[in-house]
C-alpha positions in Angstrom: 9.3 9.2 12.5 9.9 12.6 14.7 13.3 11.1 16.0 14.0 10.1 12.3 13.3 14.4 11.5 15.0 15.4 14.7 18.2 13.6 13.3 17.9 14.9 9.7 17.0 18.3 10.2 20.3 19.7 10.9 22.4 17.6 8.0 19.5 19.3 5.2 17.8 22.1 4.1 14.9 20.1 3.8 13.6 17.3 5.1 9.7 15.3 3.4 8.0 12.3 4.6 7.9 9.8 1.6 5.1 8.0 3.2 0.9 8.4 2.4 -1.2 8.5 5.8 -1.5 4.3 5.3 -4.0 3.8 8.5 -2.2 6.3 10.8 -5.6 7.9 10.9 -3.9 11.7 10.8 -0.8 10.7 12.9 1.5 11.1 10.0 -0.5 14.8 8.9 -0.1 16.2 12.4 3.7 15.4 12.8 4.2 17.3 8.7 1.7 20.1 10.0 2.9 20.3 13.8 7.0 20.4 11.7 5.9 21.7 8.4 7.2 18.6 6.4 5.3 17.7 3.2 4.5 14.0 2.6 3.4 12.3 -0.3 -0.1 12.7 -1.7 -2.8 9.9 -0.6 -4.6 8.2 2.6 -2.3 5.4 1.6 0.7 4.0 -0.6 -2.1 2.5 -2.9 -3.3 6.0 -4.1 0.4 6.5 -5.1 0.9 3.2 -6.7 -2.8 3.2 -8.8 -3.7 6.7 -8.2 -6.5 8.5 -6.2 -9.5 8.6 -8.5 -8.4 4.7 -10.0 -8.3 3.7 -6.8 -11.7 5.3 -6.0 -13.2 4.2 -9.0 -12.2 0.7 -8.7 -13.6 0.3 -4.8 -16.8 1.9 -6.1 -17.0 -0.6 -8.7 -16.1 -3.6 -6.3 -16.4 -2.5 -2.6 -15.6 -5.9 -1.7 -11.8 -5.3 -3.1 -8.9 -6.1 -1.0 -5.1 -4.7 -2.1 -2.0 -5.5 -2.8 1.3 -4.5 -3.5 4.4 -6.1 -4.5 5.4 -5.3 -0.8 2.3 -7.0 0.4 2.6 -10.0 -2.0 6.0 -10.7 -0.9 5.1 -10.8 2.3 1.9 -12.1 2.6 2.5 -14.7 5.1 4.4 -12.9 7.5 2.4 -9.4 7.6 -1.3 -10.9 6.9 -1.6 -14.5 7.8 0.8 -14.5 10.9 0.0 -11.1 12.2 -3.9 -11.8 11.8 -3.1 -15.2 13.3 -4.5 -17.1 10.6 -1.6 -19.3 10.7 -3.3 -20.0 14.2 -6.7 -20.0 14.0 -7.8 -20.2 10.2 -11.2 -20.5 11.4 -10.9 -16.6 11.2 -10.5 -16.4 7.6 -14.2 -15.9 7.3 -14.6 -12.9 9.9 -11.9 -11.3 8.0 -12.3 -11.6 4.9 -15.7 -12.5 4.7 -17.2 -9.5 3.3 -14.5 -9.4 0.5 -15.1 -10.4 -3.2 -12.2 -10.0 -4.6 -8.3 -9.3 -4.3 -6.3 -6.6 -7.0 -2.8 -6.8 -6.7 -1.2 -3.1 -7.7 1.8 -4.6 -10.1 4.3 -2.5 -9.8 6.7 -4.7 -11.2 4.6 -6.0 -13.5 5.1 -9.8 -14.9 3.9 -12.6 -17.0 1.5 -15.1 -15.6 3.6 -17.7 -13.9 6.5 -15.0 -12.7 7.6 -15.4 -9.4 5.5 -12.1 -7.8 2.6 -13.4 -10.2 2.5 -16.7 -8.6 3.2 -15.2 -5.2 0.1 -13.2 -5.6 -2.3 -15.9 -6.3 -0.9 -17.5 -3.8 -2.2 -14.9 -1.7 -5.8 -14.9 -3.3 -6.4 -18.7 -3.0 -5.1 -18.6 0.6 -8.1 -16.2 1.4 -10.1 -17.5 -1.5 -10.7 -14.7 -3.7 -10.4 -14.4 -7.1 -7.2 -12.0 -8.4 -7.1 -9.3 -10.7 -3.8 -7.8 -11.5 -3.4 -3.9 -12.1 -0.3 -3.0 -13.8 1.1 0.2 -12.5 4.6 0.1 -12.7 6.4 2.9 -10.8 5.2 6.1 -12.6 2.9 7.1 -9.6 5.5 6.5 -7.1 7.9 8.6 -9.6 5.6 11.5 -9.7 4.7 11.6 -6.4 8.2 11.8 -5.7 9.0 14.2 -7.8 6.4 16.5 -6.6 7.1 16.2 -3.2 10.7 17.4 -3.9 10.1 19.6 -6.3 11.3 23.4 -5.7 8.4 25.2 -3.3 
């Protein structure tokens, strides 16, 4: 991400990080402090999809929740099952998703039962057998994030 800066710098006025923290554990909050970028609000892309207090609320409700987004759906297989290796050893399934009760896919592009992301994402859920809800966001969170992150200082 610094070389990525490093290279835009000097072609803008300003450069911001359209990225939440998402598990860099303060990585991506050092490098906007240490080069006084901005970033979008949130520990992670799900408080911009679903909002902060939503998001809250909901794992308060159901600790046991596991996310995802259309991203995640999409890619399920390739960024879950075959970099947890489950695709290798499914007798892991348990000691990783053990402890969760249920799976909420964040629809951004919201669809009707049976849609290709909808099926996709129960696809998902049965593979790690959970039950799914879906969470229609659409894009208005990503949109205001957005906005306020390149709105005038």
């Amino acid at each position: 991400m610094e070389r990525l800066v490093d290279e835009l710098a000097p072609r803008y006025s300003r450069v911001a990080v359209g990225y939440a923290d998402c598990g860099t554990y303060g990585a991506v909050d050092e490098l906007c402090r240490r080069r006084g970028l901005s970033r979008l609000e949130g520990l992670h892309c799900y408080d911009v999809y679903g909002g902060a207090g939503r998001l809250a609320a909901m794992f308060d409700a159901e600790p046991g929740t596991y996310v995802l987004t259309d991203f995640l759906v999409r890619s399920f297989d390739r960024t879950v099952v075959a970099e947890l290796g489950l695709d290798r050893h499914p007798e892991l399934l348990e000691d990783y998703f053990g402890h969760y009760t249920r799976v909420v896919w964040l629809a951004q592009q919201p669809e009707p039962v049976g849609g290709e992301l909808h099926r996709l994402a129960q696809r998902a859920a049965d593979r790690i057998g959970l039950p799914l809800t879906v969470v229609p966001t659409g894009l208005g969170g990503l949109e205001r994030a957005l906005a306020g992150l390149l709105a005038p200082r």
